[in-house]
C-alpha positions as CSV (number, residue, x, y, z in Angstrom):
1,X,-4.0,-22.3,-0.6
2,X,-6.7,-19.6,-0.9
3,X,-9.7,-22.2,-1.0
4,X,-7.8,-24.0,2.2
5,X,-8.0,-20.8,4.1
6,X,-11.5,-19.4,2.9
7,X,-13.0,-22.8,4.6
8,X,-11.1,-23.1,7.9
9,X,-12.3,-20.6,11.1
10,X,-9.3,-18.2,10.0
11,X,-10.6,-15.3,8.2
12,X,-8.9,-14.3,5.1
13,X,-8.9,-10.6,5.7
14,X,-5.9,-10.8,7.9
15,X,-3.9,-12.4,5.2
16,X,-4.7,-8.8,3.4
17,X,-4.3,-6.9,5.7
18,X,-0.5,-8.3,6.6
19,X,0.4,-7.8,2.2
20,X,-1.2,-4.6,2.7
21,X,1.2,-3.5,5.6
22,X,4.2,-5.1,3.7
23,X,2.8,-2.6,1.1
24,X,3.3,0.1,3.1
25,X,6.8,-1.0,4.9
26,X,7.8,-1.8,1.3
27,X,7.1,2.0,0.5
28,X,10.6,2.6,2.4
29,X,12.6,3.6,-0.8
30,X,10.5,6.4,-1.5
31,X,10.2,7.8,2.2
32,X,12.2,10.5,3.0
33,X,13.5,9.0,6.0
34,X,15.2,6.4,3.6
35,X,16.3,9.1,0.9
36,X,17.8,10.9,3.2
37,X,20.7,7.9,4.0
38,X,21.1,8.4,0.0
39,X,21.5,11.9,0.1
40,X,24.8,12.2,1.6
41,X,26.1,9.4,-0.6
42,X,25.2,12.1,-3.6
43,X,26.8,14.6,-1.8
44,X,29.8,12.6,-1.5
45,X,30.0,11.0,-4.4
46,X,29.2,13.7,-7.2
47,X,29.8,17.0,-5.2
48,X,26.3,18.1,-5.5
49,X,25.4,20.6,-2.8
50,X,22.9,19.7,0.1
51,X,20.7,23.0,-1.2
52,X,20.2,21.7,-4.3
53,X,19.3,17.8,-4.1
54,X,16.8,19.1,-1.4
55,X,15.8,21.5,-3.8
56,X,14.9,18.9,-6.3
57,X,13.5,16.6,-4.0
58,X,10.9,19.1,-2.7
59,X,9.6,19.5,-6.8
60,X,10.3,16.0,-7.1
61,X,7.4,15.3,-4.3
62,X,5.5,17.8,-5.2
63,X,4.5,17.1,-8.7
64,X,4.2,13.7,-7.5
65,X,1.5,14.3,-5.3
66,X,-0.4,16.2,-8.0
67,X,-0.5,13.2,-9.5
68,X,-1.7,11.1,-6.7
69,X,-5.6,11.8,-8.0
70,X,-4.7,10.4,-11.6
71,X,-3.3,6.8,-8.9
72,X,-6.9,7.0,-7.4
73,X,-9.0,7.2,-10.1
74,X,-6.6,4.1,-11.7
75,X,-7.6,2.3,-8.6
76,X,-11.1,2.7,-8.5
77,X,-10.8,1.7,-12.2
78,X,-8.6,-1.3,-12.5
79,X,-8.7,-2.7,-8.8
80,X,-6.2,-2.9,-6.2
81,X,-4.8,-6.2,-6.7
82,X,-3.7,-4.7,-10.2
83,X,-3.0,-1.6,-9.1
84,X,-0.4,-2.7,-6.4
85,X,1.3,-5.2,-8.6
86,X,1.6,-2.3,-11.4
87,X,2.8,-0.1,-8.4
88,X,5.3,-2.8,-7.0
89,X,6.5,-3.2,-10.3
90,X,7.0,0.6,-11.8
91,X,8.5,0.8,-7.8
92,X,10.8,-2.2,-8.4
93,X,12.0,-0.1,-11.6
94,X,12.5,2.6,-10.3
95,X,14.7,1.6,-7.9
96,X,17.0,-0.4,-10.9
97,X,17.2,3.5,-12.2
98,X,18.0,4.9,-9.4
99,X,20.7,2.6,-8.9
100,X,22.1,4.3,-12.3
101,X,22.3,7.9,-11.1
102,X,24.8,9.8,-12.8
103,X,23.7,13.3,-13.0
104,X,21.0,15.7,-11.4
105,X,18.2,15.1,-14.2
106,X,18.7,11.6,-14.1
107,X,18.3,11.8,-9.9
108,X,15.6,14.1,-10.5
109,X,13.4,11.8,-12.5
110,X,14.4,8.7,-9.7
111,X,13.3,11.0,-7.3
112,X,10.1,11.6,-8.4
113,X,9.4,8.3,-9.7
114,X,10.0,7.1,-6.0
115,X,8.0,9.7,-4.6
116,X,5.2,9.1,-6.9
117,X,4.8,5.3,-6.8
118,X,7.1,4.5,-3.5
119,X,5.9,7.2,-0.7
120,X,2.7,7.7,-2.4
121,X,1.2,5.1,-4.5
122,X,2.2,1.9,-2.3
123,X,0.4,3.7,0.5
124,X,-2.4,4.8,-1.2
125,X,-3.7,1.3,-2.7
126,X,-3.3,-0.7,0.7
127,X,-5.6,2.5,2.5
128,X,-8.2,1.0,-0.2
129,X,-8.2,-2.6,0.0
130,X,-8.0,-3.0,3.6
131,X,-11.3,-1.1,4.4
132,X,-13.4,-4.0,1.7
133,X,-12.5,-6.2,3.9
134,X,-13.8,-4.8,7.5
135,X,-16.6,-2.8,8.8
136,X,-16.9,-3.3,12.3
137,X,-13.4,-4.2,13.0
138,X,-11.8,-1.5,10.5
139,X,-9.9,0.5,13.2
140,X,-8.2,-2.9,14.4
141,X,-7.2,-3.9,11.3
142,X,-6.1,-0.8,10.2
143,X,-3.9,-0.1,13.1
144,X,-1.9,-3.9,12.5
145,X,-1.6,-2.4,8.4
146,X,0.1,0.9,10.1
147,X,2.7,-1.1,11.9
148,X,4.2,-1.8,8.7
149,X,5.0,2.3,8.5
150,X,6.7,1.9,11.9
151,X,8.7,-0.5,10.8
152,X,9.8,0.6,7.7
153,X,10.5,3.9,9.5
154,X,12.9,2.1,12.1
155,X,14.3,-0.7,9.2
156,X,15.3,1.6,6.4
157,X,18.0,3.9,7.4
158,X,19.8,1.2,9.4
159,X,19.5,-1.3,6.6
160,X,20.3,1.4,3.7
161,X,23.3,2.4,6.1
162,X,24.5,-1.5,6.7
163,X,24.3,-2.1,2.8
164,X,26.2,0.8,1.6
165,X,29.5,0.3,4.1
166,X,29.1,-3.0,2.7
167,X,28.8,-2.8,-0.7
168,X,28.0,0.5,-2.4
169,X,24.7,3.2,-2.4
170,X,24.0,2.1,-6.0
171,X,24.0,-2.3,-4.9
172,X,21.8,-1.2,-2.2
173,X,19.3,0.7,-5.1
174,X,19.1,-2.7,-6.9
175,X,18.5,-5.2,-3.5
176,X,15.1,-3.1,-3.0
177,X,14.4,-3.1,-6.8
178,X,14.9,-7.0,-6.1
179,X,12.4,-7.5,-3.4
180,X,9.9,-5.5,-5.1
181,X,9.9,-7.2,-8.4
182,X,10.9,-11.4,-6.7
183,X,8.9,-11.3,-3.3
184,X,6.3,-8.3,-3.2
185,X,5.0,-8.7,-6.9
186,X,4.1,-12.7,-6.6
187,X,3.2,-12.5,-3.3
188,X,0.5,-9.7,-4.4
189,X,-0.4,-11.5,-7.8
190,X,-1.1,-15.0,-5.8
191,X,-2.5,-13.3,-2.6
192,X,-4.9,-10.6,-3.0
193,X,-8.1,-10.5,-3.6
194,X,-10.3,-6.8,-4.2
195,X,-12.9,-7.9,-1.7
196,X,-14.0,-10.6,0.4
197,X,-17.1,-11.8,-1.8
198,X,-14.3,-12.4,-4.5
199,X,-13.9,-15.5,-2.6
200,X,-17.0,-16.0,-1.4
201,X,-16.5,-14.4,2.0
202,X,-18.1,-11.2,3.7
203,X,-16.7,-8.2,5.9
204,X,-15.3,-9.4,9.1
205,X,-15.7,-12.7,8.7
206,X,-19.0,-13.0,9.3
207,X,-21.1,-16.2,7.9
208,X,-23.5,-15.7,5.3
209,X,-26.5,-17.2,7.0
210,X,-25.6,-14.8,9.9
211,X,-25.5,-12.1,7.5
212,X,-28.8,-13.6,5.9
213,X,-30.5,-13.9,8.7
214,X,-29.9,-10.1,10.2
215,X,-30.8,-8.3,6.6
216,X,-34.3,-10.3,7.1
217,X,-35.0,-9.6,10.8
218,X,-34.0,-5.5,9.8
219,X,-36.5,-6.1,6.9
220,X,-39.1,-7.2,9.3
221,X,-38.5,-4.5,11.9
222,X,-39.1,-1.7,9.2
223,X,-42.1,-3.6,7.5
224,X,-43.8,-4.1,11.3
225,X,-42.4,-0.1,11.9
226,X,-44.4,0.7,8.5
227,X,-47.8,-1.0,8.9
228,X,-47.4,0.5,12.1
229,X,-47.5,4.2,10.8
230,X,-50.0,3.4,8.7
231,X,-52.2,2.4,11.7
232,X,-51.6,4.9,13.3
233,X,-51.8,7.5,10.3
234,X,-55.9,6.0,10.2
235,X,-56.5,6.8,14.0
């Protein structure tokens, strides 16, 4: 399918750029604005005061993002088509666990697991692949990634709400740890690449004759802009 699309006019970079805002909207269990709908189940189910959760939420995310520079370094080690399958996976899990909540340390470590790899690590990676792909039309495709944050934004609480009248807070846990693991995972492991000459591509789509062609006329313009310094440099 990738050889199909790398020689029609369709540039593959859009492909990435749509897994990479799926990446993001798929972030959703470990957003706050998700959490939150979870929250009040814990409240209601084990008796646990609002104060507290929220109190272990806050150190929750906040050792997590400490460890957000330990996630970059693994990404500019290993890749980002590893990385986000690792991070889809470990995400997947951690939503299984979650699921399993029966205590305040156990709902300590899910939320910081979800904080770590879910509202940080699965917006982290896509902020890295996207820009291999596009130089001079970066901003555009990095405003149709963000829609995916929108939309998880708007999804989330509704379909975390929906789930839970319909089944139970902890089913609901398990369909995201589903979709990570079934649909995100394979979609990532078959569809991204780390940059477009992985596939014998360039930036924005451009051809590599075109590309060719303007690294040779710059060439000329600074040798004709050096012999005529030099010319001058003798007068």
């Amino acid at each position: 399918m990738i050889q199909k699309l790398t020689n029609s006019s369709f540039y593959y970079g859009w492909i990435i750029v749509f897994i990479a805002g799926l990446s993001i909207f798929l972030s959703g269990p470990g957003q706050t604005y998700s959490n939150s709908v979870y929250i009040d189940q814990y409240i209601e189910h084990f008796g646990w005061s609002r104060s507290k959760i929220s109190g272990i939420y806050s150190v929750a995310t906040f050792f997590a993002g400490i460890l957000m520079m330990f996630v970059g370094r693994l990404v500019d080690k290993i890749g980002q088509k590893k990385m986000m399958a690792f991070v889809g996976i470990i995400l997947g899990l951690s939503c299984f666990f979650n699921s399993f909540v029966s205590n305040i340390w156990v709902m300590a470590i899910g939320f910081f697991f979800i904080r770590l790899f879910g509202q940080g690590s699965m917006t982290l990676v896509p902020n890295t692949l996207v820009p291999q792909w596009f130089i001079q039309k970066r901003g555009r495709a990095m405003s149709f990634m963000a829609l995916g944050s929108f939309a998880s934004a708007a999804f989330f609480p509704i379909a975390n709400t929906w789930m839970i009248s319909k089944w139970s807070w902890q089913t609901s846990w398990q369909i995201w740890g589903c979709v990570l693991l079934f649909v995100f995972v394979p979609l990532v492991l078959i569809g991204v690449r780390n940059k477009p000459e992985d596939i014998g591509l360039l930036p924005d789509g451009k051809e590599k004759n075109n590309a060719q062609r303007t690294e040779a006329d710059n060439s000329t313009v600074i040798a004709e802009k050096s012999w005529t310094l030099r010319q001058a440099r003798k007068l």
